[in-house]
C-alpha positions in Angstrom: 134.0 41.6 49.5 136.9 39.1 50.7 136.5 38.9 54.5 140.1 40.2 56.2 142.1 37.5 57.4 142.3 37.0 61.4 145.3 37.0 63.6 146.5 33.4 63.1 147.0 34.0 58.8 148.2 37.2 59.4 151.0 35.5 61.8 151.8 33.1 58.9 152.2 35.7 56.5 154.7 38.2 58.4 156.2 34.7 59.1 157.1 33.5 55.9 160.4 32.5 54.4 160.5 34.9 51.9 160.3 38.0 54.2 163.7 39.9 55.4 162.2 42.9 57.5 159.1 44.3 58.5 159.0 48.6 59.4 158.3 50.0 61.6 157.8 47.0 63.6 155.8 43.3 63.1 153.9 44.3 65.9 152.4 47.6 64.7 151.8 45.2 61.1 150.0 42.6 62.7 147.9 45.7 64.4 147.3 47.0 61.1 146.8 43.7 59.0 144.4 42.7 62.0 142.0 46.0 62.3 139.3 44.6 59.8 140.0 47.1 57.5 141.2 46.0 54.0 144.5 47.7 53.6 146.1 49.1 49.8 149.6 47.2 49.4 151.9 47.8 46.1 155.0 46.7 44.4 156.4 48.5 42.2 158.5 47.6 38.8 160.6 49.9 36.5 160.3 48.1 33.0 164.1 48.2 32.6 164.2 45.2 30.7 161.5 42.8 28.9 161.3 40.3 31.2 159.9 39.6 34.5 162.7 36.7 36.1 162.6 34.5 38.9 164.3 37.3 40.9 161.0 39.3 41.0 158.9 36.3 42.1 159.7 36.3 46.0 157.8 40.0 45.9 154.9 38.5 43.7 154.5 35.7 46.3 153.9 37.9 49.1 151.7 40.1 47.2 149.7 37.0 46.5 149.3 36.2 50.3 148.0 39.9 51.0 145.2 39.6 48.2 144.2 35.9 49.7 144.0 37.6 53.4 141.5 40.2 51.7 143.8 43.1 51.1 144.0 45.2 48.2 146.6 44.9 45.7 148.6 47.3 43.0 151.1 46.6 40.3 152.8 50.1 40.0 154.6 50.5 36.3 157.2 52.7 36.7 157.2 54.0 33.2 158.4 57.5 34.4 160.9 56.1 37.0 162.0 53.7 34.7 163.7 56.8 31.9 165.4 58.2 35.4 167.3 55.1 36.6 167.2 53.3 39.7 170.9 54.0 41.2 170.5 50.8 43.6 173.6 48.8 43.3 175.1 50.7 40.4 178.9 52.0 40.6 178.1 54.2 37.3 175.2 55.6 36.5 172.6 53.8 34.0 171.9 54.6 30.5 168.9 56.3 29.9 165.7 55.1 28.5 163.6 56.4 25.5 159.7 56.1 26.4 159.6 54.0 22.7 162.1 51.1 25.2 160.0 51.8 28.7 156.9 50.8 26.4 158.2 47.8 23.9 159.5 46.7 27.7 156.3 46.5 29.8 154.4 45.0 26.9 154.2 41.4 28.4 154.4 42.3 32.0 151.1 41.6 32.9 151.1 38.3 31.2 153.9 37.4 33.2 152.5 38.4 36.8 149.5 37.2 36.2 151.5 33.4 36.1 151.6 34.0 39.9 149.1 36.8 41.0 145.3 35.7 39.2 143.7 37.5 36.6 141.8 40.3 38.8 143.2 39.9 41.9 145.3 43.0 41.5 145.0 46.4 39.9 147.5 48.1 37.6 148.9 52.2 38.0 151.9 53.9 36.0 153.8 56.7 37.5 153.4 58.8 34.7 149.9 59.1 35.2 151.2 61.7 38.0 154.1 62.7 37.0 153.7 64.0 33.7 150.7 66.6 35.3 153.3 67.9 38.0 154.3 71.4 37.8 157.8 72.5 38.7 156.6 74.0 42.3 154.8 71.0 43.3 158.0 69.7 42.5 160.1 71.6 44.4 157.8 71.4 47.5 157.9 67.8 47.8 162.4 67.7 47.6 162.1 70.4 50.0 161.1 67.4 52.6 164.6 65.7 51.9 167.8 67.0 52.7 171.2 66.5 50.5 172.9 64.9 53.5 169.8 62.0 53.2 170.4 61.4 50.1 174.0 61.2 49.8 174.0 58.5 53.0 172.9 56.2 50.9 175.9 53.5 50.7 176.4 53.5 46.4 176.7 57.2 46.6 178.9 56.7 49.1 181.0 54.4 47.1 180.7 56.8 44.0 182.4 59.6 46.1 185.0 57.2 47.4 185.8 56.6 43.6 185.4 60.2 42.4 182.6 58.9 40.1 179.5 61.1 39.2 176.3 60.9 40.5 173.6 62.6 38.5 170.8 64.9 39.4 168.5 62.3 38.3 169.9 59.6 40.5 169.5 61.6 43.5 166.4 62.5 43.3 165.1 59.2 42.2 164.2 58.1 46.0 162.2 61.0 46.3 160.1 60.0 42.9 159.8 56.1 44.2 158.4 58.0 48.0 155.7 60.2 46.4 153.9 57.3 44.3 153.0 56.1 48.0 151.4 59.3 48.2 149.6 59.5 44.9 148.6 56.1 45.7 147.1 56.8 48.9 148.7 53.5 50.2 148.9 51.3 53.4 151.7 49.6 52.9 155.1 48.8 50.2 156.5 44.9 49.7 159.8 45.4 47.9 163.6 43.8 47.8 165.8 44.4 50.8 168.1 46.6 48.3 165.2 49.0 47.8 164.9 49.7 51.7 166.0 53.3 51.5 163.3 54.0 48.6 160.4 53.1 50.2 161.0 54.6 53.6 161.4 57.5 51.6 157.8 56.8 51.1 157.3 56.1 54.1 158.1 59.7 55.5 156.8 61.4 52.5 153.1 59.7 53.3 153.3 60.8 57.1 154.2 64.4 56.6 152.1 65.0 53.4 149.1 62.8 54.6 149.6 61.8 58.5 149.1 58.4 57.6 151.2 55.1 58.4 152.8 53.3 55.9 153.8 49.4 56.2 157.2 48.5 55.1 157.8 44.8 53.7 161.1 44.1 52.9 161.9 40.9 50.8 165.1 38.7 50.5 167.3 38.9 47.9 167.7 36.3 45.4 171.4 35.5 46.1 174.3 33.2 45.5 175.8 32.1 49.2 179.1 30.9 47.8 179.8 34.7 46.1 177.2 37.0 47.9 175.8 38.2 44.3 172.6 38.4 42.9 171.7 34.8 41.3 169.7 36.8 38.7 171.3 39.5 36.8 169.9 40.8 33.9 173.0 43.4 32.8 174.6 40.1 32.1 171.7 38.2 30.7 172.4 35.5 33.1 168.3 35.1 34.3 165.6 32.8 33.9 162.3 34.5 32.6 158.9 34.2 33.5 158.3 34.0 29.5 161.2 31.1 28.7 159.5 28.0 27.4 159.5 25.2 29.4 162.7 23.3 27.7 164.7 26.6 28.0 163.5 27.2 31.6 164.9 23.4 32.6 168.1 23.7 31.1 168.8 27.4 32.5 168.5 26.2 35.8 170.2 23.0 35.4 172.8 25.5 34.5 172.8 27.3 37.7 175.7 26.9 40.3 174.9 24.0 43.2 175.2 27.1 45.6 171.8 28.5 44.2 170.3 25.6 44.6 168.6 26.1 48.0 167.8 29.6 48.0 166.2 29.2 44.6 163.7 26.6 46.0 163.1 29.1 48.9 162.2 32.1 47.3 161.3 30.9 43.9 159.1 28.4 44.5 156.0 28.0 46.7 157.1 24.7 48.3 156.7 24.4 51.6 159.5 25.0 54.7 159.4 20.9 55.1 160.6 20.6 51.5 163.1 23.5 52.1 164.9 21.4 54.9 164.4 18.5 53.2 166.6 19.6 50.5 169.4 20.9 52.2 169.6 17.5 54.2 170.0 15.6 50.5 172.3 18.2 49.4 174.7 16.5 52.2 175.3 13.6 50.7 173.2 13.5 47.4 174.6 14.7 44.0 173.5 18.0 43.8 172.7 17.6 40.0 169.8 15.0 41.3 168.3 18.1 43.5 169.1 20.5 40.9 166.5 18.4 38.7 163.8 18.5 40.9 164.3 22.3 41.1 164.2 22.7 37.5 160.9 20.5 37.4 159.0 22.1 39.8 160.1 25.7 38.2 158.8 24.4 34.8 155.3 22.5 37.0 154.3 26.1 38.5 154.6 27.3 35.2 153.7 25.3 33.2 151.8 22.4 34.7 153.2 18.6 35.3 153.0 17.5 31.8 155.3 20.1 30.4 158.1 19.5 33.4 158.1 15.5 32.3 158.7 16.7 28.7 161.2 19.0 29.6 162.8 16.6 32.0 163.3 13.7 29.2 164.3 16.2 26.4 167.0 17.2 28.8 168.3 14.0 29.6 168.4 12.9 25.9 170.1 16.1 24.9 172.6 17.1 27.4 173.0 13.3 28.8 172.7 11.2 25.8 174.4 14.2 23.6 171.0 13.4 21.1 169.6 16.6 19.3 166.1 17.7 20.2 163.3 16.2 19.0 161.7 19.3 17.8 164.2 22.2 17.0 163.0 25.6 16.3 165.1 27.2 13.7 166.3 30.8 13.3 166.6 32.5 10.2 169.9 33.1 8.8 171.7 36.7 8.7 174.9 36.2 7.0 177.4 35.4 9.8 177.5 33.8 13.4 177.4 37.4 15.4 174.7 39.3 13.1 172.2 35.8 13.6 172.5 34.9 17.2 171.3 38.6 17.6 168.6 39.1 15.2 167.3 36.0 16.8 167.2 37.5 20.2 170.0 34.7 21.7 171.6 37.5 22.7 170.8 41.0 23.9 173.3 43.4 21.8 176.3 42.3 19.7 178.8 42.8 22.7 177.1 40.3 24.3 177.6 38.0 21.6 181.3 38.7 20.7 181.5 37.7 24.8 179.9 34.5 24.0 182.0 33.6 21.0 185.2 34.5 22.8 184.2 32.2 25.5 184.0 29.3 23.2 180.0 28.9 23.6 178.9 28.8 20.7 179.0 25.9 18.0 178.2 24.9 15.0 177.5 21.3 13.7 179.3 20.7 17.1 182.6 22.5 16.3 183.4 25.7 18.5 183.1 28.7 16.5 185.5 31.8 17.8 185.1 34.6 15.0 182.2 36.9 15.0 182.5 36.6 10.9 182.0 32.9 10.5 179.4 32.6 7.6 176.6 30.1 8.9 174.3 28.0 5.9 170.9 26.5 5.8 170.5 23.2 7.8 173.5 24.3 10.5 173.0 23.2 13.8 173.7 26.4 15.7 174.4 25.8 19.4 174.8 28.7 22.3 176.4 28.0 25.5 175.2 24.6 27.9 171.5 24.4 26.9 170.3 26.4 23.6 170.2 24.4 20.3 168.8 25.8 17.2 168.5 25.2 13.4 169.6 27.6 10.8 167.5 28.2 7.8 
């Protein structure tokens, strides 16, 4: 058994940089985090999308400070939540998923937490494990605990009716859903982004009038741009750096990021510490920013993928986007019959409207001439590139 960390750790923790609130209170945390007891902590992640980004990391880093102060850890799949819809953030309500998606999605999850959280150090639940035994009266018991007028407070609902735009069934009652895996968990405490804050107090009530027991809220920050005020990762607009990008693509993605994501991605993405934090927005006074932005995208690739790999990436950088050399090793793509139909097959792009955006935009070239219709027939030996950073041979 891990021996529970004392007072002074547990005042590091509920002091760190990447924390935005605490519930009910730091005080009654630190009471909790400093009984002796091991406590039960989980995040939980709807497998939405394939990828786990930089976006998700602040949560995993927390999570990883928990489990080295002796607490408990769970990685909750949302494979049930995730065919409802979260409704956080969204002005229309999100295409369903198919349990075939949900599944193809979570496939390399745990590969990518475990790049942060070590193999064993945490244990894995899905929501369906509950959700799919629950009968329609246990169903209705536990929305009988919520009232409409809770629900429809919440501030995107309250945009949706200002705009006279639907909100389904499903979307309402998805709060409710997130609450009760608390419950079926039996848990001590949530860590989760400050945008899921109405969620997991959900679970938070649910958990003291179904079980009389206290729950812990951890609320992280955001992953956000300062200049615009919007999320730095977004994944409806494939604009993200994944946990799974290999080490060249991971470089180049963030030297593609604006200068104004330059210091909160070194805070909450990266284990640095506070010292290097200031440090950074001191050079960022009168440095070039794309000097800083370097060292970001070095120590992103380091974490990931250890020292050796960030001094490769670093030079094939340089040469490629500063030199205007090709790669010295290019993977190549196979071939489809025309621009649009290969750039997706290859998985460049998401869906072909993503890729008719792109070639719009004038991002993509071949043999270094801009390509701008979706029909343009590509050859063997072409030298396809996408956007700032992605080069590629055709075959």
């Amino acid at each position: 058994m891990k021996i529970v960390a004392g007072k002074e750790k547990v005042e590091e923790l509920l002091s760190s940089r990447y924390l935005e609130a605490i519930l009910p209170s730091r005080e009654r945390a630190e009471e909790m985090l400093t009984s002796g007891r091991g406590l039960t902590f989980y995040l939980g992640i709807d497998p939405t999308g394939p990828d786990i980004h930089l976006g998700h990391t602040t949560n995993l880093f927390v999570l990883k400070r928990l489990w080295e102060a002796g607490h408990k850890i769970i990685l909750l799949i949302g494979d049930f939540t995730a065919t409802i819809g979260d409704p956080t953030d969204k002005e229309a309500a999100r295409r369903p998923l198919t349990d075939e998606e949900v599944k193809e999605n979570m496939r390399t999850y745990l590969d990518q937490v475990r790049k942060i959280l070590p193999k064993g150090s945490f244990e894995t639940e899905h929501n369906s494990k509950w959700y799919r035994k629950m009968s329609a009266e246990e169903w209705l018991k536990i929305t009988s605990l919520f009232t409409q007028q809770q629900m429809v407070s919440r501030d995107m609902f309250q945009e949706r009716i200002k705009k006279d735009k639907p909100i389904s069934l499903q979307e309402f009652v998805y709060p409710v859903l997130q609450g009760y895996d608390s419950v079926a968990m039996d848990v001590d405490g949530e860590v989760g982004g400050n945008d899921q804050t109405f969620n997991m107090l959900a679970g938070r009530d649910l958990l003291r009038r179904l079980k009389g027991k206290e729950k812990i809220v951890i609320t992280t920050r955001l992953l956000e741009d300062p200049a615009t005020g919007k999320k730095i990762m977004n994944k409806s607009e494939g604009q993200y750096i994944s946990l799974n990008d290999p080490p060249g693509e991971m470089f180049g993605k963030t030297m593609a990021m604006p200068d104004s994501a330059i210091v909160p991605l070194f805070a909450f993405t990266t284990e640095v510490p506070n010292s290097k934090v200031e440090e950074i927005k001191i050079r960022l006074k009168s440095e070039n920013p794309k000097n800083v932005k370097e060292d970001l995208a070095f120590e992103l690739v380091r974490m990931y993928y250890g020292e050796e790999e960030a001094d490769r990436a670093k030079e094939e950088f340089r040469k490629v986007f500063s030199e205007g050399q090709l790669p010295e090793n290019i993977e190549e793509v196979v071939s489809r019959g025309n621009i649009l139909q290969t750039i997706v097959a290859a998985g460049i792009v998401s869906s072909r409207s993503e890729g008719k955006r792109l070639i719009e935009q004038g991002a993509v070239e071949i043999n270094g001439r801009v390509i701008n219709r979706w029909d343009y027939v590509d050859k063997a030996g072409d030298i396809l590139k996408v956007g700032p950073r992605m080069v590629k041979r055709i075959k």
